[in-house]
N, C-alpha and C positions, 0 to 999 in steps of 0.2 A: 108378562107371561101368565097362563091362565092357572098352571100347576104352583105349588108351593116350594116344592123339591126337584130335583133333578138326577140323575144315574151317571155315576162316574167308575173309570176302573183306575184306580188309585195304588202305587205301588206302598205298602205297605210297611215294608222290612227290603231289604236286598234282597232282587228274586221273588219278591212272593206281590203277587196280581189278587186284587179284591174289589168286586162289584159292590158301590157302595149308594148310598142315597143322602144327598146335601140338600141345604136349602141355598135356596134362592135366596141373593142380598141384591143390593144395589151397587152398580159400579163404583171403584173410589173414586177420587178429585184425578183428574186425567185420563180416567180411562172408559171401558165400552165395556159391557156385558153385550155375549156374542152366543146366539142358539145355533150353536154346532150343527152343520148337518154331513161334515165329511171331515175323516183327518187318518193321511198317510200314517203305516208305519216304516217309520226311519230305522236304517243301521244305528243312527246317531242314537236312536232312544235307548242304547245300550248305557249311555252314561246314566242314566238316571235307575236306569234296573240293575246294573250292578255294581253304582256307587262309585262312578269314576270321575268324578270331581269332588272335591272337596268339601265338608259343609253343606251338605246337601240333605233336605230337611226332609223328612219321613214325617206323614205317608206326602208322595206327591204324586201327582198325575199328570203322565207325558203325553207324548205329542205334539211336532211343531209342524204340522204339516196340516193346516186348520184351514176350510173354509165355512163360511155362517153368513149368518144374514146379524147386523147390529139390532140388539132387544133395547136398549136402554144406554143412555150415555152418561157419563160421570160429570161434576162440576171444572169448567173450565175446559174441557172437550170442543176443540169447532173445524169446521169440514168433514163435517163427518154427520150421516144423517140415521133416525130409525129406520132400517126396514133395509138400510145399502147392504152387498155382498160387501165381504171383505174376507181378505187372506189373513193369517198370519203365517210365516215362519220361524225359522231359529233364530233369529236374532228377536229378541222382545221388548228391544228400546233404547238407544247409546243415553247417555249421560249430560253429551253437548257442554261438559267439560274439560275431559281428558286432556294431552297434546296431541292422539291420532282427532278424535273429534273438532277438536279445534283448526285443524289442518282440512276438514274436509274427510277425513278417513272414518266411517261411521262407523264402517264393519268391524274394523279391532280396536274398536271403542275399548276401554281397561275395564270398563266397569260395564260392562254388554249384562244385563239380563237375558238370557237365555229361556226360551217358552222351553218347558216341562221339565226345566233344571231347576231354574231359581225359582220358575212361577210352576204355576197348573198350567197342563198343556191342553189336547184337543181329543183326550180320550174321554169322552165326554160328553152330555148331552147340553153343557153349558160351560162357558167358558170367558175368563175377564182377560183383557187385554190392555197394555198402553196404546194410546191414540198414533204413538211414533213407530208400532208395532205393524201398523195397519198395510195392507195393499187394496185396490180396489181389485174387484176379478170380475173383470167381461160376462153380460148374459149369455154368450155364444160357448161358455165353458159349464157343462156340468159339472157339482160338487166333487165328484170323483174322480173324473178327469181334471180338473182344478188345484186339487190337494199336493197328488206328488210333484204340481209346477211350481208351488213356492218352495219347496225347499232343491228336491235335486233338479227340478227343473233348470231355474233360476242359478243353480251353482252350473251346470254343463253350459247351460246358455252362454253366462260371462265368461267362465275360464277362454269359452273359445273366444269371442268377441273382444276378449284383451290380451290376448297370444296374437303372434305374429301374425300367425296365416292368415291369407286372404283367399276369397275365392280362385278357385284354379290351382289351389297350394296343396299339396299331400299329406294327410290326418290322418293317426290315426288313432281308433276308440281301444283303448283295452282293457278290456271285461264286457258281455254281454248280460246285465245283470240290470238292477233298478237303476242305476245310474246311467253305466253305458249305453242302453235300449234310446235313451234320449238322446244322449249324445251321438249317438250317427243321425238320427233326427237333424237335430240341430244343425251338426256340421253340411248334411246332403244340402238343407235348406239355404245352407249363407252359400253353397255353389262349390262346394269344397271336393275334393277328390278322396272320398270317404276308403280306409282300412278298418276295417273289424278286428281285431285280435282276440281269439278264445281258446279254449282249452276243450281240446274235441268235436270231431264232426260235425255230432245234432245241435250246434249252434248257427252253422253256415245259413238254412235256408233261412233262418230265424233273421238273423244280420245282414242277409241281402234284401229280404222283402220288406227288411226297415229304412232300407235306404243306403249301406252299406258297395261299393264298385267292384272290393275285396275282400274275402274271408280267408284271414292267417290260421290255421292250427297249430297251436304249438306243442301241440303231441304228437307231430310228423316232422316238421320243419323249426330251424334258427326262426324267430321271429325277426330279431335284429338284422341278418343274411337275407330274409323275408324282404324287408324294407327296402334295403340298400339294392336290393333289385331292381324295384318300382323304382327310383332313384333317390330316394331317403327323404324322411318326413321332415315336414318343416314342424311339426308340432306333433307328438303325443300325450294322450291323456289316459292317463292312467287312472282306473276307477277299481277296480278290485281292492279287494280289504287283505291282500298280498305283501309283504314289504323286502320280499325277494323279488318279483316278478318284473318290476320297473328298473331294476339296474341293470338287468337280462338288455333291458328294451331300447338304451340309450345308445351301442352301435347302430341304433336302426334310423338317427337323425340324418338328415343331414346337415350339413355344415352350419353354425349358427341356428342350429335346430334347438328346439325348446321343449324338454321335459317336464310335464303338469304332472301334479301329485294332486289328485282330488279326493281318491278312497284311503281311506285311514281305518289302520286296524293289522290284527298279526300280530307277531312274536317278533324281538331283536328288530336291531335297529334297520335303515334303507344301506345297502349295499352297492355302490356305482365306484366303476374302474374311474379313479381319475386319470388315466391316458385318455379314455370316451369323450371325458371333457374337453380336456388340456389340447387335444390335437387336431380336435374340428371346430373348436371358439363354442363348444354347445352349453346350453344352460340347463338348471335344473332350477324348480319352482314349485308352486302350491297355491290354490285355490279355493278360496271359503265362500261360499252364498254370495248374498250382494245385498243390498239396501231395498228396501221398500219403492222404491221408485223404480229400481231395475229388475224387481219383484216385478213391477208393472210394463216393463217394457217385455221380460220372458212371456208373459202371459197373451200380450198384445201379440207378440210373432208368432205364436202357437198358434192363437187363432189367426192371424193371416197366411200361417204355412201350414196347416193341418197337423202340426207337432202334439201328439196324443202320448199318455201313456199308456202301457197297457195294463189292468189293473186286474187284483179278482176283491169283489166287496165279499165284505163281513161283518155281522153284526158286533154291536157294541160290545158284547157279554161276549163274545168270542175273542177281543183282543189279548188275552193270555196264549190262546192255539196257534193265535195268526201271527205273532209275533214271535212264538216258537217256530215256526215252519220256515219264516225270514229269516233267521240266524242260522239253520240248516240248510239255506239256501234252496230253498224250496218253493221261492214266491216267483211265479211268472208271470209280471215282473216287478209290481207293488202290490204289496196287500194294502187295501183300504178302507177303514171301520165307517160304516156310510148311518147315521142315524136314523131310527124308523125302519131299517131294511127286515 
């Protein structure tokens, strides 16, 4: 790089957001220094701004929602070149010892570093990565469009792609928010018989011209009553940061139907009738991200199915406002810190 320094916004204390200026090092032994040029902000960067994991070292700087171009590679680094795009997400590199790793289970690695938990995230105009952290990302994606695919992308992608359903099967999305907006995406695209579920009219046109066949309000109508009309989903996906609103939603299976828990967040614990369960054989589940490599197949279908998010950009020095605005639910439908903007 031609600069000595760099511009990060660095959480400082719990809560408190601070523009700072680093210098520039050199990658360690494994890893990639990456000149940021786009990075989502996540619901999830709430763990790091208000200290909801443990041991979590101040000041740090979040964001796993990173795309960049590679500056500089560390010792021991290979496939991986100057100058390549690459993703990062939340997951920031398994261990490749654990028993899930061992097994092939990378995601609930025990010892997962996490981007802008355990390490510096992508809030930032530079940023160090594990080499195992990496996705490559398509020229056919701009950085902004890019960002919110590794992380909620890549989780709406899989949760559907390892759920039952199959094309021609009844879906449906609930929440029309960062999350959800993809996931009817997704779903429209693998052929699926897409449900919207929101809360309030001015979501309908929004959820149809995404791709959505139906739009549920559940400020008129049973959702679950909803469903079982259409003749009951084979899978919902539950994306709201709700943790009443999906046990609401579990009449609405049908039989052997499949409950996704993908949004986390809320007060008290998930509430589901177990009669819901017990008397249509239906399940309930949860879905996290996915691996570097299904990082790369999200991204790959995006671009062959026109799977976009929809973003609004903001500069780097405004990611304090835009990350207020996203927890007020106020981002339609990612906010995305774009560097240089």
């Amino acid at each position: 790089m031609t600069t000595q320094t760099y511009r990060a916004v660095q959480v400082s204390a719990l809560g408190q957001f601070e523009l700072v200026e680093r210098d520039i090092r050199p990658p360690s032994q494994g890893s990639v220094r990456i000149r940021v040029e786009a990075c989502g902000i996540c619901h999830s960067d709430v763990i790091t701004i208000l200290g909801l994991f443990p041991d979590i070292v101040y000041p740090r700087v979040p964001g796993h929602e990173v795309i960049g171009t590679i500056d500089a590679l560390g010792d021991g680094v290979s496939g991986w070149n100057i100058g390549q795009r690459v993703g990062v997400g939340y997951l920031g590199g398994p261990d490749f010892q654990c028993v899930p790793c061992r097994r092939g289970d990378f995601v609930n690695c025990l010892h997962q570093q996490v981007t802008g938990v355990g390490t510096d995230g992508g809030y930032a105009e530079v940023m160090f990565a594990n080499q195992y952290a990496l996705a490559a990302v398509p020229d056919e994606l701009t950085p902004a469009d890019a960002a919110p695919l590794v992380c909620a992308g890549v989780t709406m992608y899989n949760a559907l792609r390892h759920s039952p359903a199959r094309s021609g099967d009844l879906v449906a999305i609930q929440g029309i928010g960062g999350l959800g907006h993809l996931g009817i995406q997704f779903a429209r695209a693998m052929g699926m018989r897409v449900v919207a579920i929101g809360r309030g009219f001015q979501k309908q046109d929004a959820a149809l011209r995404l791709g959505a066949h139906t739009y549920i309000d559940t400020q008129h109508v049973d959702p679950a009553a909803a469903l079982q009309a259409l003749g009951g989903a084979k899978v919902i996906l539950a994306t709201a940061a709700n943790n009443k609103a999906p046990g609401q939603l579990v009449g609405g299976l049908a039989s052997r139907g499949t409950l996704v828990i993908v949004g986390v967040g809320g007060d008290g614990p998930l509430q589901v009738s177990p009669a819901d369960l017990v008397f249509s054989s239906r399940s309930l589940t949860g879905a996290l991200t996915g691996t570097t490599i299904e990082t790369e197949d999200a991204l790959a279908f995006s671009v062959l199915h026109g799977v976009r998010p929809i973003v609004e950009r903001v500069r780097l020095e405004q990611a304090a406002d835009a990350y207020s605005r996203m927890i007020r639910g106020e981002a339609r439908f990612r906010m995305v810190l774009v560097m240089g903007a």
